[in-house]
N, C-alpha and C positions, 0 to 999 in steps of 0.2 A: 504493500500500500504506500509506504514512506517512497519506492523506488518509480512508483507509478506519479505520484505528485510533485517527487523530482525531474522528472522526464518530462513531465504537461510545464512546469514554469519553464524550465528551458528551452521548449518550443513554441512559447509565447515570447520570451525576449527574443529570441532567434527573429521574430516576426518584428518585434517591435522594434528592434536594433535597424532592419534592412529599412523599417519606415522612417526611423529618425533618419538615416544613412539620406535615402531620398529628398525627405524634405530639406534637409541641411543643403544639399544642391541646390534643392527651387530658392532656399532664401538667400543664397550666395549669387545666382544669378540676378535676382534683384537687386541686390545690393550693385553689381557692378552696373547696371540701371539706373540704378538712384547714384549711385558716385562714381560717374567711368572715370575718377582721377587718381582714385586709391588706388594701390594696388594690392589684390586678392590674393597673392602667391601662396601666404604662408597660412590662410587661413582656408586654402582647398589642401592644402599637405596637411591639415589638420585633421579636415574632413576623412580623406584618403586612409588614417591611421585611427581611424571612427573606429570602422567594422571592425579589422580584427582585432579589434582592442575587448570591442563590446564581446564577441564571442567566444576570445579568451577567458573575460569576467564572467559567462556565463561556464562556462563549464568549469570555474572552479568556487564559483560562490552563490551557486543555486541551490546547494544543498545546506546552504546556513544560511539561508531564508535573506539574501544579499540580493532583493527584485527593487528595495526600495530605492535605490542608487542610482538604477536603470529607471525606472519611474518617473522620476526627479529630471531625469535628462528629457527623458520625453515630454514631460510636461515643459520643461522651459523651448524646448525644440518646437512644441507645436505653439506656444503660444508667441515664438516668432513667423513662424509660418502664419499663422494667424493677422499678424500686425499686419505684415507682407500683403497679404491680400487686401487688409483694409486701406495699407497706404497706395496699392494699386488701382481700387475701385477708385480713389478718392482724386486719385490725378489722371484716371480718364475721367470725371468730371468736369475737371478744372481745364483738360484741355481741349472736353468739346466747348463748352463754355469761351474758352480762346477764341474759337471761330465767329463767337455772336458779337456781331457792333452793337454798340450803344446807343440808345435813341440820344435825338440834340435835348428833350428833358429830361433824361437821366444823369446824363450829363454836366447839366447845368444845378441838378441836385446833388451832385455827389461830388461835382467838381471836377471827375476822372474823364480827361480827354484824351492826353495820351497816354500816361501808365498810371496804373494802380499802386499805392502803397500801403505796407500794412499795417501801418499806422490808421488808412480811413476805415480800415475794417468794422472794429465797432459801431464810428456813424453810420453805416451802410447798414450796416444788421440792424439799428433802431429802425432806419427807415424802414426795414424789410418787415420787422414787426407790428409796424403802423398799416400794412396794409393786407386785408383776407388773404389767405394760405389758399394755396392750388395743393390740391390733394395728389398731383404730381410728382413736386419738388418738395415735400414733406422731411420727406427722408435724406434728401440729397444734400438740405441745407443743415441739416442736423451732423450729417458725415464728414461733410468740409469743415465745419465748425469745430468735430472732435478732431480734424486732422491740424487745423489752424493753432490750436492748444495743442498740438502736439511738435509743431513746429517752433511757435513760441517756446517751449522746455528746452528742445534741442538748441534754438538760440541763444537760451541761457544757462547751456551745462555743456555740451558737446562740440557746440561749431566756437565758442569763444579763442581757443587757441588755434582753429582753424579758419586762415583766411577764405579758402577756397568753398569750404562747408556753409561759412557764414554768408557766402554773397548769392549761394544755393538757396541757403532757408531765406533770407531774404526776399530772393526772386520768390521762390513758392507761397510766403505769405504776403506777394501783390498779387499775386495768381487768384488767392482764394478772395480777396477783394473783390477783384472783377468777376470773381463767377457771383460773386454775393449780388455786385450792380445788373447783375444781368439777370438774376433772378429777384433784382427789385422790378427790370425792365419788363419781365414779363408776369411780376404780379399785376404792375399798373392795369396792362394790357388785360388781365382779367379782372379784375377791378371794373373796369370799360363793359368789358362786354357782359357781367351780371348787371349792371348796370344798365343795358340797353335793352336786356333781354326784361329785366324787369318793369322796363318803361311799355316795350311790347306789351308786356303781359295787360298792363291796368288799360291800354286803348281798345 
């Protein structure tokens, strides 16, 4: 019995090793996404010496009850896999959002003609607040917004000693500005048309 619940953990970490093993790739190629300036050499030679490490530890500390360790990896491993994704959804938002001009009253409300800073961001979200929600961009604004606090941190712990980091988060929290004025631009525009549908309605 003892030799039968030795044998089933070990072929759960064995599983669970190859998935950390995977995801560690998917969040490494991100990353040279998000900073094609770093260089990633020494942290795919890390990855590389993952597996047989992980499978080493399992055939020699599966039998003294050593899953919590492996555990512990997986959890921190997924829950960068996890960020990964969120910070992926959240910057194809941003750069379909790039493609939309700005009306001339957006504009002249928000003051953003040619770039966005991310210093206007919060005025922009009050205004965005002032006006009914599209059951649309609900979500979308909620996600730029946790990504916007997330870039905020990174500017104020990670990119400070890095020039090149810093003038990234930078760029990206004008980025999230503008997707904000553009999703002010297009509550107006629905604002408008409940507004005209309701004037329909009472004639």
């Amino acid at each position: 019995m003892l030799k039968l619940r030795e044998t089933r953990t070990r072929v759960i970490q064995f599983v669970l090793s190859l998935g950390v093993y995977f995801s560690a790739f998917a969040v490494t190629y991100a990353l040279r996404n998000l900073f094609p300036h770093f260089q990633m050499t020494y942290f795919a030679q890390a990855i590389g010496f993952f597996l047989p490490f992980a499978w080493v530890y399992t055939f020699w500390h599966a039998r003294h009850g050593g899953a919590s360790m492996m555990a512990t990896v997986i959890l921190v491993v997924s829950l960068a896999a996890l960020l990964q994704f969120f910070i992926s959804y959240c910057r194809s938002l941003i750069a379909a959002s790039a493609k939309q001009p700005l009306s001339v009253e957006v504009q002249e409300v928000t003051g953003i003609t040619t770039g966005a800073r991310g210093e206007d961001y919060p005025r922009v979200m009050q205004l965005l607040q002032l006006c009914p929600e599209r059951p649309q961009d609900r979500g979308e604004v909620r996600a730029v917004k946790g990504y916007f606090q997330l870039l905020q941190l990174m500017r104020a712990t990670l990119a400070r000693p890095l020039p090149s980091l810093h003038d990234w988060t930078e760029f990206q929290l004008g980025q999230c500005t503008y997707f904000a004025a553009v999703a002010l631009d297009r509550r107006i525009a629905f604002s408008r048309e409940m507004l005209a549908a309701q004037l329909d309605d009472s004639l």
